[in-house]
DRENDO-1510 file (C-alpha; in Angstrom, 1 decimal, always signed):
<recs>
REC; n; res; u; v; w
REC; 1; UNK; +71.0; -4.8; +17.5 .
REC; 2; UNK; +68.8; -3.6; +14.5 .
REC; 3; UNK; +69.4; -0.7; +12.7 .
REC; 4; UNK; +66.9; +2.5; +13.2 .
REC; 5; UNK; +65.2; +4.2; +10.3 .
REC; 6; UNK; +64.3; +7.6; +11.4 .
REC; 7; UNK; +62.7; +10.5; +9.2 .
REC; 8; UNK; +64.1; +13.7; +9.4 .
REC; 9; UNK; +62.1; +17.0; +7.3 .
REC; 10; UNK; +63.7; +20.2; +6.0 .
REC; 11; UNK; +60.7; +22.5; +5.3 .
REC; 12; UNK; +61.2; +25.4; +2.9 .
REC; 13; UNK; +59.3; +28.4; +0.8 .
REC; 14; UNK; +59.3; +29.7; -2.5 .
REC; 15; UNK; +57.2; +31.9; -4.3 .
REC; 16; UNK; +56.8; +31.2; -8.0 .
REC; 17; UNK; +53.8; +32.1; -11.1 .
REC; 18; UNK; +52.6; +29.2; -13.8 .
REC; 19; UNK; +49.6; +29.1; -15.9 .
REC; 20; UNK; +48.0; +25.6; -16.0 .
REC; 21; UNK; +47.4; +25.6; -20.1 .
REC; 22; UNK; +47.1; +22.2; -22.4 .
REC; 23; UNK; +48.3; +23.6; -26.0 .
REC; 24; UNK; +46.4; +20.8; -27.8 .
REC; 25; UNK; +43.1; +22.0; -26.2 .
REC; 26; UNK; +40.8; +24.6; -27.4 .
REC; 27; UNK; +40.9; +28.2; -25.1 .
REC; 28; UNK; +37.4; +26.9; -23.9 .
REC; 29; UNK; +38.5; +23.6; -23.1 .
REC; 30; UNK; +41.8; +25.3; -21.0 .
REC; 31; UNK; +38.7; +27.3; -19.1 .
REC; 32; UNK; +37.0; +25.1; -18.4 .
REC; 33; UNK; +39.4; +22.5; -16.9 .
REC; 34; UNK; +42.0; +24.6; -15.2 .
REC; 35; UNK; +39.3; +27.9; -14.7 .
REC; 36; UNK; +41.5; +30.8; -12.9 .
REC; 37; UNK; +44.9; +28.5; -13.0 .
REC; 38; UNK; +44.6; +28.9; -16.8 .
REC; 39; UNK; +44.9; +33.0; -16.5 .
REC; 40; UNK; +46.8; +33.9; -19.4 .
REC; 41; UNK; +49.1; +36.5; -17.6 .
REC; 42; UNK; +49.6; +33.7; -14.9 .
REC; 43; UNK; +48.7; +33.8; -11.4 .
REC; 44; UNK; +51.3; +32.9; -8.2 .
REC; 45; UNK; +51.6; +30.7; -5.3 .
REC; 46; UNK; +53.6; +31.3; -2.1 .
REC; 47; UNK; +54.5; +27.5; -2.0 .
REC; 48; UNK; +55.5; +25.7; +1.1 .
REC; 49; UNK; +57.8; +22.7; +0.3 .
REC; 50; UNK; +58.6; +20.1; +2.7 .
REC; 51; UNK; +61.4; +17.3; +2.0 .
REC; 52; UNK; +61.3; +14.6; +4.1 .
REC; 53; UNK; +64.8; +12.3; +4.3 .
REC; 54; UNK; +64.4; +8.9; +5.9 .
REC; 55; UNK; +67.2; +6.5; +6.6 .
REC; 56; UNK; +69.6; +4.5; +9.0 .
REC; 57; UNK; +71.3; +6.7; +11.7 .
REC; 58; UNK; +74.7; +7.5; +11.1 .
REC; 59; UNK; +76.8; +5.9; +14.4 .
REC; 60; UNK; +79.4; +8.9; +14.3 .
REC; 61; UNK; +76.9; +11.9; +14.1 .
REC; 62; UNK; +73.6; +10.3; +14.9 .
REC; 63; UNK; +72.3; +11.9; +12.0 .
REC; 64; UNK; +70.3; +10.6; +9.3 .
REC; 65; UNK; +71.5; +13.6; +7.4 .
REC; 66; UNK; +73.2; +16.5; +8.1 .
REC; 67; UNK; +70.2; +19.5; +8.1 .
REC; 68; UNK; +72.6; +22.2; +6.9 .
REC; 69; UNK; +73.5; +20.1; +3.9 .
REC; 70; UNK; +69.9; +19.2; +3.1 .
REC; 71; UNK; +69.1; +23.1; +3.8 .
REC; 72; UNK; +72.1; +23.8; +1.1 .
REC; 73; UNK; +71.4; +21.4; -1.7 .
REC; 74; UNK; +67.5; +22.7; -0.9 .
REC; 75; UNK; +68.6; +26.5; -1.6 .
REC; 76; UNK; +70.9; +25.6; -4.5 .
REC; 77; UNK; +69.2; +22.6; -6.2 .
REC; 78; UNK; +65.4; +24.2; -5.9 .
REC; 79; UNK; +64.9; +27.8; -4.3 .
REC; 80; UNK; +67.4; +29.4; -6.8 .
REC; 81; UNK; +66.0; +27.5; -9.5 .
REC; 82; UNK; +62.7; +28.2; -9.2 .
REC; 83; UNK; +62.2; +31.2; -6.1 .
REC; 84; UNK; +60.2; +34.3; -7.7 .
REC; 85; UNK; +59.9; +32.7; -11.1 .
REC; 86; UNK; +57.7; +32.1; -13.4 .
REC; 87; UNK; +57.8; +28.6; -13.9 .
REC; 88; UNK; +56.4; +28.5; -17.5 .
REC; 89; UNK; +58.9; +30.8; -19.1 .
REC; 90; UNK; +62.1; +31.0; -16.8 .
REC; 91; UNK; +62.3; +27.6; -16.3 .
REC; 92; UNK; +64.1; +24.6; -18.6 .
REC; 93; UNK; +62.0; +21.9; -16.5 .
REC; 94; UNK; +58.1; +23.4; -17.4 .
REC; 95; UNK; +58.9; +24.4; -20.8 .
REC; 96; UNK; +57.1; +21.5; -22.3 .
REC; 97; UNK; +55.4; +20.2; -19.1 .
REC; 98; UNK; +51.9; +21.5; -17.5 .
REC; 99; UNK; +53.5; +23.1; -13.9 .
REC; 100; UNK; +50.6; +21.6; -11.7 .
REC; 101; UNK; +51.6; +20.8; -8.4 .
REC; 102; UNK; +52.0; +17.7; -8.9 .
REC; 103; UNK; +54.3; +17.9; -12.0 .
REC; 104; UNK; +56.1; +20.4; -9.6 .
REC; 105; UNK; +56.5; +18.0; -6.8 .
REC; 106; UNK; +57.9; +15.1; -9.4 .
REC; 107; UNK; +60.9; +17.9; -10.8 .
REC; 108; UNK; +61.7; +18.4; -7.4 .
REC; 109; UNK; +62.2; +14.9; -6.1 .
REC; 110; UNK; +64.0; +14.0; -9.2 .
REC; 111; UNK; +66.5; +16.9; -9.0 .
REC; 112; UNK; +67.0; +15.9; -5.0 .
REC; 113; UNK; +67.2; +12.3; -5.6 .
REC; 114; UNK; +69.8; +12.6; -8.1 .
REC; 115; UNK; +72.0; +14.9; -5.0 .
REC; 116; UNK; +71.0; +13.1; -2.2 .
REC; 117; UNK; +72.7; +9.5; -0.6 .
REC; 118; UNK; +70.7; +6.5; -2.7 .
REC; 119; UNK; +71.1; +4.9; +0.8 .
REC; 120; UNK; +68.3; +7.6; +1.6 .
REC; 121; UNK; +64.7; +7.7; +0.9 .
REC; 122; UNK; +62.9; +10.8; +0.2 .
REC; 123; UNK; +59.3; +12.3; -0.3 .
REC; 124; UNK; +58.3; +15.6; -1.3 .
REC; 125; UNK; +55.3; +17.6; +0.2 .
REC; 126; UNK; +54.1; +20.8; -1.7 .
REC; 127; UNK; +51.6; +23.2; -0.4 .
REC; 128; UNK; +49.9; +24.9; -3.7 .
REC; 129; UNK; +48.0; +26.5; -0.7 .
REC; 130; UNK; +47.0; +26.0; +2.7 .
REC; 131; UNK; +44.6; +23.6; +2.0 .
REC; 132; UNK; +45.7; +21.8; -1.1 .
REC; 133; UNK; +49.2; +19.8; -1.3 .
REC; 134; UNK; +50.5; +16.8; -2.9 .
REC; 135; UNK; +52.7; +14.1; -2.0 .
REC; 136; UNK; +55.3; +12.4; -4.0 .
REC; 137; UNK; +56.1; +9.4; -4.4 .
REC; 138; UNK; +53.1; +7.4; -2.6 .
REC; 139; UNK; +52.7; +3.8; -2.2 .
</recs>
């Protein structure tokens, strides 16, 4: 009998402020490339996060994972890390990195992929807003 690879997804919310700003750019340059993102007292996003585990089924639990643990190291790993914070200024991992969304979606799969099972595979989904999210990794 072959073994089944099943995805399970955790979804989550945080709300957190960034300023999209290239220090080796001119002001104008900032403007023009990141336009309203590049607000100087920042601007926020209500983010929607959604972490997607995929592995072999447990034969005890028939889990791939268990949800309440994913939930947990969700809450500790990311939410209090970055939940109603400015991402720019509060936190160690976008104090020399541009906090785009996709830059935001990277930190977050390599700060779960470091907790998680390497037995498991993951992917990160991040909603900026309801019509804009990025995927990581692809391919």
């Amino acid at each position: 009998m072959s073994t089944k690879r099943v995805a399970v997804f955790r979804k989550e919310h945080f709300n957190a402020a960034h300023r999209l700003h290239n220090p080796n750019w001119s002001d104008e340059k900032n403007v023009r490339v990141y336009g309203k993102c590049n607000n100087p007292t920042f601007h926020g996003h209500n983010y929607e996060l959604i972490v997607q585990v995929i592995g072999e089924l447990d034969s005890e639990t028939g889990y791939v994972i268990d949800m309440k643990v994913l939930s947990d190291i969700i809450k500790t790993e990311i939410l209090d890390r970055f939940d109603h914070r400015n991402l720019n200024l509060d936190t160690e991992e976008f104090k020399d990195l541009n906090p785009s969304a996709e830059n935001i979606a990277i930190v977050i799969y390599d700060i779960l992929r470091n907790k998680l099972n390497p037995n498991l595979d993951i992917k990160i989904r991040l909603y900026e807003t309801e019509r804009n999210f990025v995927e990581y990794p692809v391919g």
